[in-house]
Structures are given as structure tokens and as C-alpha cells.
C-alpha positions as a LaTeX table, in Angstrom:
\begin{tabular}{lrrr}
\hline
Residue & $x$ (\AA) & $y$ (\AA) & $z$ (\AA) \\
\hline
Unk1 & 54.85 & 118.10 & 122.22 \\
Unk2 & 54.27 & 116.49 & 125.53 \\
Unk3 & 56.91 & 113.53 & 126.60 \\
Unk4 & 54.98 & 110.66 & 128.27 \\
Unk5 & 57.11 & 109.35 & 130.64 \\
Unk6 & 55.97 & 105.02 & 130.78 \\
Unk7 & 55.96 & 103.20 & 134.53 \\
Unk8 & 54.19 & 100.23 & 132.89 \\
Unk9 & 51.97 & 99.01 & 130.27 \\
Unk10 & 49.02 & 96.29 & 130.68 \\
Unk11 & 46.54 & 94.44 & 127.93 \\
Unk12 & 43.30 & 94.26 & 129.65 \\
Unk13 & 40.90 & 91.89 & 128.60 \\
Unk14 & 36.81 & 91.06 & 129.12 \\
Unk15 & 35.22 & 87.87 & 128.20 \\
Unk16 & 31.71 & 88.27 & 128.56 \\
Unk17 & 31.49 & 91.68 & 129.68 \\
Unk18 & 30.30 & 93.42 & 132.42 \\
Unk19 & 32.29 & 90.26 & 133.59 \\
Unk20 & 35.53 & 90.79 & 135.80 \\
Unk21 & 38.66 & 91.77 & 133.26 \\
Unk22 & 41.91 & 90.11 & 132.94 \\
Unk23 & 45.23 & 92.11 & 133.15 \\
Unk24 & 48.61 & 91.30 & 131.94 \\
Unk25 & 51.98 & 93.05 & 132.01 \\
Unk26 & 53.74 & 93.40 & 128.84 \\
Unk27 & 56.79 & 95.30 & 128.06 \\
Unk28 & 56.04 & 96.65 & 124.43 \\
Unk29 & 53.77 & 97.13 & 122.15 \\
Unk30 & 54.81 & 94.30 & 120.24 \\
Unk31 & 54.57 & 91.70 & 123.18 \\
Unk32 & 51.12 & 93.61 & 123.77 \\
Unk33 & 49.78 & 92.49 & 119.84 \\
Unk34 & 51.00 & 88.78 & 120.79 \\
Unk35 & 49.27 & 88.99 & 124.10 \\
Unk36 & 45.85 & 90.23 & 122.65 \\
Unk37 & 45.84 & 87.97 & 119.81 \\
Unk38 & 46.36 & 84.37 & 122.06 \\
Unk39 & 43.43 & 86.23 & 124.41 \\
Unk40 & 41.14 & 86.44 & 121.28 \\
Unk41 & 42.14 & 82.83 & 120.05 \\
Unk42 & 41.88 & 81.75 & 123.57 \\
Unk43 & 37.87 & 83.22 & 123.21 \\
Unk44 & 37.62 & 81.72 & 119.88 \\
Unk45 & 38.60 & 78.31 & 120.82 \\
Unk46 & 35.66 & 78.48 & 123.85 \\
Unk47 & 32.87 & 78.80 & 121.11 \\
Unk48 & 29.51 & 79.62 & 122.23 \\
Unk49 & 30.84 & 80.06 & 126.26 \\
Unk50 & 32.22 & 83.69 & 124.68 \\
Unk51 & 29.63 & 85.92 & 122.90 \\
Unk52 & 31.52 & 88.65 & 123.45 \\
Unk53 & 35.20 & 90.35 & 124.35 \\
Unk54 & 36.51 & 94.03 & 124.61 \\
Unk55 & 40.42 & 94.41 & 125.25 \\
Unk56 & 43.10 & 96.98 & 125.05 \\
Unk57 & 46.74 & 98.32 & 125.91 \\
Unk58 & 46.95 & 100.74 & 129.04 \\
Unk59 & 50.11 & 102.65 & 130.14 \\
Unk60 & 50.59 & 103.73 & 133.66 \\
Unk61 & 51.71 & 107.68 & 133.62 \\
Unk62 & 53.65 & 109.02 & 136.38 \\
Unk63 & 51.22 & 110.25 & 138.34 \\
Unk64 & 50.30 & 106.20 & 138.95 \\
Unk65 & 46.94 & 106.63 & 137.30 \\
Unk66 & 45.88 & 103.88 & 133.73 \\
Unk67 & 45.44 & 105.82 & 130.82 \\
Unk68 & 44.66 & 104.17 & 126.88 \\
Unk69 & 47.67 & 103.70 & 124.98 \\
Unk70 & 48.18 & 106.10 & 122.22 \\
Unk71 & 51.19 & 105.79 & 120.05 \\
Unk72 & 53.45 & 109.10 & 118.21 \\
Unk73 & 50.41 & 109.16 & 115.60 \\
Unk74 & 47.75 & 109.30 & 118.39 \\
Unk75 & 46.90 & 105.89 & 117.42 \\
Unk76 & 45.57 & 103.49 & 120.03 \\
Unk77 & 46.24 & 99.81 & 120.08 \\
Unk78 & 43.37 & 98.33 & 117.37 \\
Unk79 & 44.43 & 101.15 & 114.81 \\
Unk80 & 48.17 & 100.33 & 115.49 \\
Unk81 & 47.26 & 96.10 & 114.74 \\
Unk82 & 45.01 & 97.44 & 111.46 \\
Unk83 & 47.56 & 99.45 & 110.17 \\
Unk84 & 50.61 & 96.77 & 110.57 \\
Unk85 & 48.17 & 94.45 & 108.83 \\
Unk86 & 47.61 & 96.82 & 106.03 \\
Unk87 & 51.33 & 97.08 & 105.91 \\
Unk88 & 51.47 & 93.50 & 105.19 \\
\hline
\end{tabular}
């Protein structure tokens, strides 16, 4: 097994894409969830000014370099929120 060694993790988010993304420090995965959620609310709440969106959760590795998040199941961010709302 390979040890990923974390120097930061950022939700990116596009409005509108190929528009300019939006990034935003978090410190967990759970703080990432909240983050993506208000950024899809925020979208909502713009109606018809939004027809579409495309975010994620990035990790910086140590080599400096933004890589997808994957968690100990090799899940990335959307099949970590589907499967905590499963859960519910």
C-alpha cells in the first residue's frame, strides 16, 4: 500500500464551464462536503445565470503537483457524498 503524504487539499469549482474555476482551501473532507454543497446552492439560487457546474476535492502530494482526491476505498469525492447519503 502506498502512504499519501497530504500538503493541502482544495474544492475546485466551475460555474459555467470552460469559465475560470474557483478554489478553496479546506482542511478535511468533511469541511470539503460543506464547501461543495453552499457552491451548488450558491448555483442553484442564480437560476438560469448557471446552466451548468463541475467541482471536486484535490490534494496537493509532495512533489507540489494537484492530484483528485481518492479516499482508503479509492473513492473520489461524489462517491464519498453518495455513499454517506446512502448511509443515511
Amino acid at each position: 500500500m502506498t502512504t499519501v503524504i497530504f500538503t493541502g487539499l482544495e474544492v475546485w469549482w466551475v460555474s459555467n464551464p470552460p469559465h475560470k474555476g474557483e478554489r478553496y482551501p479546506v482542511q478535511n473532507v468533511e469541511e470539503a462536503i460543506k464547501k461543495l454543497w453552499e457552491l451548488a446552492e450558491r448555483d442553484l439560487a442564480l437560476g438560469d445565470l448557471v446552466f451548468a457546474n463541475a467541482g471536486g476535492l484535490e490534494y496537493q502530494n509532495e512533489a507540489g503537483e494537484w492530484e483528485e482526491y481518492h479516499d482508503e476505498n479509492d473513492d473520489d469525492i461524489d462517491q464519498i457524498i453518495a455513499r454517506l447519503e446512502e448511509e443515511k
